[in-house]
C-alpha positions, 0 to 999 in steps of 0.5 A: 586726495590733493594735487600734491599728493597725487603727484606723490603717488604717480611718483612713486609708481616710476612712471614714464611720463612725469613732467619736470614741471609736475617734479619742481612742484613736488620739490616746492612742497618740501621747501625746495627753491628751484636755482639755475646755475647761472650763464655756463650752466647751461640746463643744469637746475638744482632744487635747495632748500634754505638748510643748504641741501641741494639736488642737481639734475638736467632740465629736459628740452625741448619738451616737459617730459623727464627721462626714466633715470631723472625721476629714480634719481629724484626719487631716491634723493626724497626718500633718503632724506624721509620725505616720501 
């Protein structure tokens, strides 16, 4: 199994501890390109993909670690468009 399909399964399974960086390479794999949204942005980043379709969501700080309503919502914008 590769990396990127572990980290499809652990996303799958709602986990509590996923990591924004474990998230950004998930959305790197279906083509994502990870933008911040400029100086009053502030951490505001938004994954798009080169046909212009974007998910919006707060980086997490101090630490890595995602809220539980970040991973669902990313979760549901995967799978309405059929990728997981």
């Amino acid at each position: 199994m590769s990396q990127i399909d572990k980290l499809l399964q652990k996303l799958n399974e709602n986990p509590k501890d996923l990591k924004f960086s474990e998230l950004a390479r998930i959305f790197k794999n279906f083509g994502y390109m990870m933008a911040a949204g400029g100086k009053t942005s502030g951490s505001s980043i938004t994954f798009r993909n080169a046909g212009g379709d974007k998910f919006t969501m707060h980086k997490p700080h101090p630490g890595d670690e995602l809220k539980p309503y970040a991973v669902r919502s990313a979760k549901v914008f995967l799978k309405e468009r059929g990728l997981i």
